[in-house]
C-alpha positions, 0 to 999 in steps of 0.5 A, spaced: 500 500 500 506 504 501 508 503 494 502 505 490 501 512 495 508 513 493 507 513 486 501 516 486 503 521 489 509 522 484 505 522 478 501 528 481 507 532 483 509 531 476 503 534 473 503 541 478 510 541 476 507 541 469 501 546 469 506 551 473 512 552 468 506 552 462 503 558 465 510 561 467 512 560 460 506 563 458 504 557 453 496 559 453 498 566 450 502 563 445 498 557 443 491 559 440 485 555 437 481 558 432 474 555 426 475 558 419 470 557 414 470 561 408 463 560 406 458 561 412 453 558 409 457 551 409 458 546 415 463 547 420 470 546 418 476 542 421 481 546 426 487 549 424 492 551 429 498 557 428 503 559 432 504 567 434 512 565 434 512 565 427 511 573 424 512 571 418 506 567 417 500 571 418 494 569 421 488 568 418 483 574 418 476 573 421 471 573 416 466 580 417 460 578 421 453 578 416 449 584 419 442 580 418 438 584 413 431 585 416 427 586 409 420 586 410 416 580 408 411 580 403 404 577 406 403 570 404 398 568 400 393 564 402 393 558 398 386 555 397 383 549 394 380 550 388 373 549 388 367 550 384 362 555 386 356 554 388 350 559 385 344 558 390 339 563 387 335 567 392 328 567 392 324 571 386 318 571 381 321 564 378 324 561 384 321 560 391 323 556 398 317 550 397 316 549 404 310 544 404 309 544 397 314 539 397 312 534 401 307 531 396 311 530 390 316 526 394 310 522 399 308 520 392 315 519 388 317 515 395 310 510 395 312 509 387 319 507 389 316 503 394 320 507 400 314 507 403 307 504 403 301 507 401 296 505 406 302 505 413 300 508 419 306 513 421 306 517 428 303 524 427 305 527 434 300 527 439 293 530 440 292 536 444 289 531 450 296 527 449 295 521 445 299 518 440 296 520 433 297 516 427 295 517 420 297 516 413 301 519 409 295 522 405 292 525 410 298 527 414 298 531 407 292 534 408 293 536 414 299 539 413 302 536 419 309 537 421 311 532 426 308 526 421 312 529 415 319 529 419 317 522 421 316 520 413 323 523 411 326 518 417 323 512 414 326 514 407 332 517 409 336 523 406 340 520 400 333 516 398 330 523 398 335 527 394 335 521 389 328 521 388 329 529 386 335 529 382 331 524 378 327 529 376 332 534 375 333 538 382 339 538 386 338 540 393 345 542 397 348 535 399 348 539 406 341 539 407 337 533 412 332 530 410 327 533 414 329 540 411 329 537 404 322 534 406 318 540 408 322 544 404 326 549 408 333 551 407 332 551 399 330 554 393 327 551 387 324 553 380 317 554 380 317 550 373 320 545 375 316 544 382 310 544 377 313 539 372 315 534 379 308 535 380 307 533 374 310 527 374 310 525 381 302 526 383 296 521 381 290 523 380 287 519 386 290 524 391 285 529 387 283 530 394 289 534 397 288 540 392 287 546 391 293 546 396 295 552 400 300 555 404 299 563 405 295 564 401 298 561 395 296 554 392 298 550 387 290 547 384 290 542 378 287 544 372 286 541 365 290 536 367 296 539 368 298 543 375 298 551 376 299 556 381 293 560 384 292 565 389 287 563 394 283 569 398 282 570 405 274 568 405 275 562 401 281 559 406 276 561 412 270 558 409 275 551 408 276 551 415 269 551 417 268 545 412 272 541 417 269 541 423 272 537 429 268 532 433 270 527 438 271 519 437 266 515 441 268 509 445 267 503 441 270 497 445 265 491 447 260 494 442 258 490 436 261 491 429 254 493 426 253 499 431 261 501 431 260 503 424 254 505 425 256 510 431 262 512 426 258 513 420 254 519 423 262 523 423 266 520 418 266 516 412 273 512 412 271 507 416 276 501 416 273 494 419 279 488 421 275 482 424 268 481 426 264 480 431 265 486 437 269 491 438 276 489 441 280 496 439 279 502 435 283 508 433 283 513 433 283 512 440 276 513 444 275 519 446 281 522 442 279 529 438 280 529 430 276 533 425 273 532 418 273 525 414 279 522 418 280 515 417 277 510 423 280 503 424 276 498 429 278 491 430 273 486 431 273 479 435 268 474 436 266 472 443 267 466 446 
């Protein structure tokens, strides 16, 4: 252990031996480390080291710092995809958002694509005594009813719906629901062209729906063919006295003959299912509807 310290010992007195006669010689002063690069732009270079001893050799020169030039930038032009512009035409005398107009042409062409059956029953909201409601197409038609239209445009679905009218040379924006493209909101169309939809889609068995009005405007079938009108306000007022409202009676348990005898005093759209006594009727008893709705019993013999 003796001999080890020992020499340990020796070899660090030899180094400070060493680091004093360096600095007493003054060798860091004279000896220097310096990078050249004589293109900034490149990468760094390798390291050459001079002597100051020699007067002869000259140093290299340190190349003049670049002062950053601050020029102002130009704005960046934004880049944008190019794409092909939609012209959605507002409405004015040859074009109009259809609202409930469109409702019947597209009921029809989805009956005629067999989308929809033409003697379904859809859930039309409930009545003011919060009952369920269910009605026909047709007659959810009629009744301008927006609940059950919402629910037609689920069961057909928005692509159906804009396939339907693209067949018939109308393109609604892609972005629209088919609640929206049913009840006809957020777009404008031709009136030519609903006219022609009308046209082609709507048969005569739904004769029935028309004059059809909203505000005042209407669309009637003359002559065959489909136009526009202008309906007046005591014409649309003595169109509301002509449906008057009236009470379902409760039919359960009475036999089918007087059931439909009952009914027959209200309406004449009645649907017998079964025979013998009433079982179960819709609407429901006591429910509130008006004019010539269509009313359901079923019949069970008893036993």
């Amino acid at each position: 252990m003796n001999k080890k310290a020992n020499r340990r010992a020796f070899f660090v007195c030899i180094f400070v031996c060493l680091m004093y006669t360096s600095i007493a010689a003054k060798l860091p002063e004279k000896v220097s480390f310096k990078r050249i690069a004589h293109d900034r732009s490149k990468g760094s270079t390798s390291m050459t080291v001079y002597s100051g001893k020699n007067e002869n050799q000259q140093a290299p020169e340190a190349l003049p710092e670049k002062t950053p030039s601050y020029a102002p930038q130009q704005p960046q032009r934004e880049t944008r995809v190019s794409q092909k512009e939609v012209h959605t035409p507002v409405p004015d005398e040859a074009h109009m958002e259809p609202s409930f107009f469109m409702s019947i042409p597209l009921v029809c062409l989805a009956i005629k694509a067999k989308l929809l059956e033409k003697d379904s029953l859809i859930s039309a909201g409930k009545t003011s005594y919060n009952v369920a409601s269910w009605k026909k197409p047709v007659d959810i038609l009629n009744d301008r009813d927006e609940e059950g239209l919402k629910n037609i445009s689920r069961t057909i679905d928005a692509k159906q719906v804009l396939f339907l009218l693209r067949e018939e040379g109308i393109v609604p924006e892609p972005k629209l629901t088919s609640e929206e493209i049913m009840l006809g909101k957020g777009y404008v169309v031709e009136k030519k062209k609903l006219l022609s939809l009308y046209r082609d889609a709507v048969p005569a068995e739904y004769d029935r729906l028309f004059p059809f009005v909203i505000d005042g405007t209407g669309i009637a079938r003359r002559n065959g063919s489909f136009e526009f009108i202008v309906m007046k306000e005591n014409v649309k007022r003595l169109a509301v006295k002509e449906t008057p409202e009236w009470q379902m009676p409760n039919l359960v348990n009475l036999p089918l003959r007087v059931a439909v005898e009952r009914l027959a005093a209200h309406t004449s759209r009645i649907r017998v299912i079964g025979s013998g006594t009433v079982s179960e009727q819709f609407p429901r008893p006591f429910e509130r509807t008006t004019g010539e709705a269509e009313c359901i019993i079923y019949g069970r013999m008893k036993q």
